[in-house]
N, C-alpha and C positions, 0 to 999 in steps of 0.2 A: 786601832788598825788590826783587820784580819790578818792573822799569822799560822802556818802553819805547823803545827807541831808534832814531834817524833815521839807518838805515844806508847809503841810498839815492835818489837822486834823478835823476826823468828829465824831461823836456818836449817838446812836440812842439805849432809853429804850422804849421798849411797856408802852401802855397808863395804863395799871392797875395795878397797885400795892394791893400787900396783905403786911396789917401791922402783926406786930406780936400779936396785940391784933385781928387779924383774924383767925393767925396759932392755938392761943389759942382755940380756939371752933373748928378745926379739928384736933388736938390732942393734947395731954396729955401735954399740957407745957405753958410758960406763959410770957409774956413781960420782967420780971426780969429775969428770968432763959434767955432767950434768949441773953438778951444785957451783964449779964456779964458773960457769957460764948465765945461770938462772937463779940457781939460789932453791930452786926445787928439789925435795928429798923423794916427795911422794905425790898420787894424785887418787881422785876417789873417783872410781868409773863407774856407772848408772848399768844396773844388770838386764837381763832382756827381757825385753817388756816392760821394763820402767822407762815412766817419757816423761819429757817436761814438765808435763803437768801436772804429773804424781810429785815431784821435786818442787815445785812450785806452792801447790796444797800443803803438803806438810809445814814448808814455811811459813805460809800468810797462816795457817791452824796455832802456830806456835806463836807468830804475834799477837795472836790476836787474846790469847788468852793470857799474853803477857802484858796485852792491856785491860784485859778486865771488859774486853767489849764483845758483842754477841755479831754474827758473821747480816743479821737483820737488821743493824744501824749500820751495815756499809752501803755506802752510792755508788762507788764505781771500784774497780779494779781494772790493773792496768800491767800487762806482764811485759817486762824487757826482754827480748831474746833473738837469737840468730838461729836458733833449734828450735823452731815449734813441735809441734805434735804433726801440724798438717800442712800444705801451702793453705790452705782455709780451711776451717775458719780460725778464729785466732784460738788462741790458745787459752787467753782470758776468761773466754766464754765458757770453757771448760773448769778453769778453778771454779768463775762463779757458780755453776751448779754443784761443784764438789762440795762449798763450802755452806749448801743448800740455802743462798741468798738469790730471792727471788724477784725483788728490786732491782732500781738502779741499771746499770751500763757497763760491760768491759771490752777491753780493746790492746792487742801487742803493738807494742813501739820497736822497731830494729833501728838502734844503730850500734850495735854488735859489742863491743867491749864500752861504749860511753850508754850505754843502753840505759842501766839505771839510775845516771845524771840527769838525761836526757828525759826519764820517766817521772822524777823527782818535780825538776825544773815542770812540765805537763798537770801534775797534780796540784803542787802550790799553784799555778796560775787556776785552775777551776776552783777550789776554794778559796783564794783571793776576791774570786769574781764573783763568789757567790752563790755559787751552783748546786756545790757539792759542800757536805762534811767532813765525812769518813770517809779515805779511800787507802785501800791494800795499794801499795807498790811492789813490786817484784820482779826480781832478777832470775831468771832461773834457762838453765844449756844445760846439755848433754851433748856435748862438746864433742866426744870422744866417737858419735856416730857421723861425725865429716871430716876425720880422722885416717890421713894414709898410716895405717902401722907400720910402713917400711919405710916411710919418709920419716930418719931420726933429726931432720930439722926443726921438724913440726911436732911429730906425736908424742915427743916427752916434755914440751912445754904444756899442756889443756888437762883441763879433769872435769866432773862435771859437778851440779850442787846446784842451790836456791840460797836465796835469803831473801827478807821481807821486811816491810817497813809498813806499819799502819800512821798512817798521817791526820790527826784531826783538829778541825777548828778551833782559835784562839785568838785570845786578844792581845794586843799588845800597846806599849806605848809608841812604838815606829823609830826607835834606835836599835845598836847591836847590843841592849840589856836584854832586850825581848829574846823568850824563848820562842823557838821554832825555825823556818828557813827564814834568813836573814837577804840572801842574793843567791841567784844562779847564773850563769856565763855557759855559754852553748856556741860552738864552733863548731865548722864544717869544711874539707875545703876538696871536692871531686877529681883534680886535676892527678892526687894522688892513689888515686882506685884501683888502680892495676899493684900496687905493692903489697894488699895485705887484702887478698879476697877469697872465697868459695869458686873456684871455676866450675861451675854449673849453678842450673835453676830453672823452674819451667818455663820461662821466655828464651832463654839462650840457647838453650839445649837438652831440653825436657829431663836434667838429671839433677841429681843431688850436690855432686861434686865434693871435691876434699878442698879443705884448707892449703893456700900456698902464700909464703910470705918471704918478700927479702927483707932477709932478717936485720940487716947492717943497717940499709936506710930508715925501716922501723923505728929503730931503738934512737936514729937521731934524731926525726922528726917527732918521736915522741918524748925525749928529753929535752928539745927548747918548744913542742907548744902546751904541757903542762907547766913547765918554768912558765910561759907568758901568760899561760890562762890564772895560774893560782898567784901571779903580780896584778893581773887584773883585779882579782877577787881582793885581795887585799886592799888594794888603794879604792874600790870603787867603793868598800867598805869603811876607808879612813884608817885603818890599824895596821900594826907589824906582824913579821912573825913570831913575836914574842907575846903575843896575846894570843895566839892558838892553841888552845889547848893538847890538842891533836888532829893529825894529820891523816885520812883514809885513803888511800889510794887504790887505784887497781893496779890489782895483784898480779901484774904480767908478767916480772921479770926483777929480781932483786938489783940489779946494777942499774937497772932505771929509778927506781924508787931511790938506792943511793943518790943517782946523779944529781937527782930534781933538789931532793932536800939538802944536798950541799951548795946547790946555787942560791938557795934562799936561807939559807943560814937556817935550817930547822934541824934541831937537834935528832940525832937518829932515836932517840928513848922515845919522843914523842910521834913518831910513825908507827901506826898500825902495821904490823905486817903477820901475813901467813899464808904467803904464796911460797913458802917451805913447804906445809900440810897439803895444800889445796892447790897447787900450781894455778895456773890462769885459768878463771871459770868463765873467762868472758862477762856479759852480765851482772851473771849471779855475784861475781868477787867482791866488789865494793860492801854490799851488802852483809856479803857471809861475814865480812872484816870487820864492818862495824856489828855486828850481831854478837860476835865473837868478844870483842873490845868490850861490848855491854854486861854479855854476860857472865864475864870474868872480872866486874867492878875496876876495870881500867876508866873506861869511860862513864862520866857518873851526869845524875842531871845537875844542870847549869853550866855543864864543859863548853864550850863553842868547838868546834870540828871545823875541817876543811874536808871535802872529799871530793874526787878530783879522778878522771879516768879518760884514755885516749883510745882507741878503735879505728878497726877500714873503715875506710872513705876517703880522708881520715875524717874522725869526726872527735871532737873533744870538749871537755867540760869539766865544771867545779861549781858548786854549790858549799855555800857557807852555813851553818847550823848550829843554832844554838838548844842540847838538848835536854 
């Protein structure tokens, strides 16, 4: 059985960070207020004239030589994001010549915070099917330019960043011993688009628009449909939460990541987290977390992983991985 496997991992935060005793003196709010509401200390903002897709590059640059693979045996690349560089072309298309791969096919996926679930889930099916090898996945926002800096609802939750995941062909025997993705689950559900959107775009209102979210109903419908989506994963899988090694989450909001893993009994040690450093990067988070996880020998090969992330729409998802 084709499987597809996490052969690689890269990440990249912009060099400046604003702490929250920064966010304090441009608006109304204050170190404490911040951290127990979010669990956020800091966040890394992309400086001017860095765009997505400079943030992007560095990542899939840093997979890729974390696999040992050359940017000429990739087929496609495929970037997550809510921030492109342009409304066209994609963004992809710009790593791909960064990473001067003259081959193959790239293409961005939005579905905004589930974006690199959703891009995961896209990638193992083309190499499942046969199409493709090697393909870069990647997360990557700059977040911080749909960003009201007077709205303290919004602007001291987002930061911006990349991570990457080089994905390539493998065999397996077709149980959950096989390394690689094991299941993904992909949900979506539009009725709720008006609570966590960008009010602009060049169909609506030919603008960019800022970030607006009601923050209360968010955090509930994202605390029972990561609960239902990582029950799914589990049973579709056969196992408990006691076979997961760890847990990756997006990094939105530390009192969600609390909620979820105390509904399923997952021990807080075995949650990745570092939406402390990074606040919500949208996309890019999941990735940066497992990137992070990897490169600090928390997550080692043969771990199984869950990783798991909710977004406007809403749109939500989890993917199982053995890496």
């Amino acid at each position: 059985m084709i499987r597809s496997q996490l052969v690689g991992f890269g990440s990249y935060l912009p060099e400046r960070v604003i702490t929250n005793a920064e966010m304090a003196k441009m608006v109304d709010t204050s170190d404490e207020w911040i951290v127990e509401r979010t669990g956020i200390r800091q966040r890394h903002v992309a400086a001017e004239g860095q765009l997505t897709s400079d943030l992007a590059l560095e990542a899939a640059r840093k997979a890729l030589k974390f696999a040992g693979v050359s940017a000429s045996e990739l087929d496609m690349v495929i970037v997550a994001t809510a921030t492109p560089d342009n409304t066209f072309p994609a963004t992809a298309t710009k790593v791909q010549y960064g990473l001067g791969m003259t081959g193959g096919f790239a293409f961005d996926i939005q579905a905004v915070c589930s974006g690199f679930v959703y891009a995961l889930a896209t990638a193992d099916n083309f190499i499942k099917a046969g199409q493709v090898r090697n393909v870069m996945v990647i997360g990557a926002e700059t977040f911080s330019r749909i960003l009201d800096w007077n709205d303290r609802t919004t602007c001291v939750l987002f930061g911006d960043g990349a991570g990457a995941v080089l994905l390539s062909a493998g065999t397996g025997k077709g149980d959950i011993t096989d390394r690689g993705i094991l299941s993904s689950h992909l949900h979506s559900d539009g009725k709720h688009y008006e609570l966590l959107q960008v009010k602009g775009g060049p169909s609506r209102g030919q603008t960019v628009g800022h970030v607006y979210m009601e923050g209360r109903e968010v955090f509930r419908h994202a605390v029972a449909n990561l609960t239902s989506v990582l029950e799914e994963t589990l049973a579709a899988n056969g196992i408990g939460p006691a076979d997961i090694d760890w847990v990756v989450p997006h990094q939105a909001n530390k009192r969600i990541l609390d909620s979820t893993a105390r509904k399923l009994n997952f021990p807080p040690e075995r949650v990745v987290v570092t939406v402390d450093r990074h606040a919500n990067t949208s996309a890019a988070s999941v990735p940066l977390a497992l990137a992070d996880a990897v490169g600090d020998g928390r997550i080692k090969q043969g771990d199984m992983v869950l990783l798991e992330a909710m977004g406007g729409g809403f749109t939500w998802g989890a993917a199982l991985a053995r890496i």
